[in-house]
N, C-alpha and C positions, 0 to 999 in steps of 0.2 A: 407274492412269490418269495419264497425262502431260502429257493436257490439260484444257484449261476450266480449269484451277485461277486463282486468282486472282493477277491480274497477267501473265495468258497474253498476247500480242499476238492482237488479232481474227482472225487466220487459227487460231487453235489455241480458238476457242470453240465451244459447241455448233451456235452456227446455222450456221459454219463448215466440221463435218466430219463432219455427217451428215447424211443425205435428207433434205427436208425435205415440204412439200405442193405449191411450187414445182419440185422438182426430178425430175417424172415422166418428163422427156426423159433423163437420166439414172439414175435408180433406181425400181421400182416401190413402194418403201417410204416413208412417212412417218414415221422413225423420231422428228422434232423433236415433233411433237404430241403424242406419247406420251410420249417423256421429260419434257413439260412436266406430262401428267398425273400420272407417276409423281412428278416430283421433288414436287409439289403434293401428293399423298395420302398422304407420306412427311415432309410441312413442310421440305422444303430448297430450296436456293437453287440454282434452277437452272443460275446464273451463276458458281458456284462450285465445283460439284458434279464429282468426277472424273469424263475418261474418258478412252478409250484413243486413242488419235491413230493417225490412218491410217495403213495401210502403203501405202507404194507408190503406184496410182494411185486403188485403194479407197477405202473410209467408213471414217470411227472412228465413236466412242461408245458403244462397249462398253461395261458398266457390269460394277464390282465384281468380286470375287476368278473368279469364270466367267466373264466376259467376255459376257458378252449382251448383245444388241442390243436395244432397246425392243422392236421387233415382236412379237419371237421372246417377249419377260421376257412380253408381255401375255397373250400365246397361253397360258403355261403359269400364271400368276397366283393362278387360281382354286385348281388342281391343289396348288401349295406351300402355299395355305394351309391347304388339307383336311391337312397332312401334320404342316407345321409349327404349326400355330393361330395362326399369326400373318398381321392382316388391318387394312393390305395387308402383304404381302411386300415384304423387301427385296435388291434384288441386289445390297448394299455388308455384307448381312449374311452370314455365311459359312454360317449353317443354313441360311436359305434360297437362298443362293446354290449350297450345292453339291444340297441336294434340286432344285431346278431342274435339274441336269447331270446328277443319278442317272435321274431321270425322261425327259428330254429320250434319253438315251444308250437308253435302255430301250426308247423310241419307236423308235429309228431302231436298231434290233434288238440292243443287243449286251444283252439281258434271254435271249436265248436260250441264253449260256454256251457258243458255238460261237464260236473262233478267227476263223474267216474272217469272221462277223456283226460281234464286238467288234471287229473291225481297221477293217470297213466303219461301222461306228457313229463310231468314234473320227473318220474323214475324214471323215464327214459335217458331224460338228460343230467341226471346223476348218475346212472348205473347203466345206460346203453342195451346192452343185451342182456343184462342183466337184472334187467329192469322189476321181474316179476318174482326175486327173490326174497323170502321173508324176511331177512336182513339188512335188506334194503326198504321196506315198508317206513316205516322211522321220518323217511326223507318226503316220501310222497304224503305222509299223515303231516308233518310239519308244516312243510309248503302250502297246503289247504287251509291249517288253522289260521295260519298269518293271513290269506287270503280272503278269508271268512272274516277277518278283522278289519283288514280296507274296507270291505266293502261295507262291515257294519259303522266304522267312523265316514265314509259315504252318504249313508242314509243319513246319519245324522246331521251333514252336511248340507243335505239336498234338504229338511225339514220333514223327512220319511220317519 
């Protein structure tokens, strides 16, 4: 994360670049309340605390090495910690950061181990609803190629 860090100027702070409880005319999310309770159940400064700074004309505050959004980190919360035993979870932590993205990816079908689901999973969770826009393609063809490459340094592991 690029922003909120300390010494950011006020437009690069959390109240700054994500939804807030004020901001319904613009986002259906209140992603600030949440972060306040995370960074709070976690003992950190929520003034201090990374995240990711908007693209474009979008939200930031993505948190941590998978980039979650509060929303989304709450929704799955319970889930990481059944997984990882750690409570609460954290998404600056990389176990439960990427158990967050295994689970979440598995949601939104690529658990099926079909090409075309894993590709649709991958743009989901870069692009959400926006997942099936041709501008977004880029991310879902990326993610596959890498993926086509584990599993080819795999075989070659296995003596396949």
């Amino acid at each position: 994360g690029t922003c909120n860090r300390p010494g950011d100027p006020v437009e690069r702070t959390w109240r700054q670049i994500m939804p807030g409880p004020n901001d319904g005319d613009r986002s259906y999310r209140d992603d600030q309340t949440l972060f306040l309770q995370i960074t709070k159940e976690l003992g950190f400064n929520p003034d201090t605390t990374p995240l990711s700074c908007p693209m474009g004309k979008g939200w930031g505050g993505a948190m941590g090495p998978s980039q979650f959004i509060p929303t989304t980190w709450m929704s799955y919360k319970n889930r990481i910690s059944q997984v990882t035993g750690n409570n609460p979870p954290n998404p600056w932590n990389p176990l439960d950061a990427f158990t967050a993205t295994s689970l979440l990816l598995k949601d939104l079908g690529a658990g099926t181990q079909v090409f075309t689901n894993e590709r649709q999973a991958a743009l989901r969770y870069y692009a959400g609803g926006n997942w099936d826009k041709p501008q977004n393609a880029f991310y879902g063809d990326s993610v596959m190629r890498i993926a086509e490459g584990y599993e080819r340094q795999i075989a070659i592991l296995q003596g396949n």
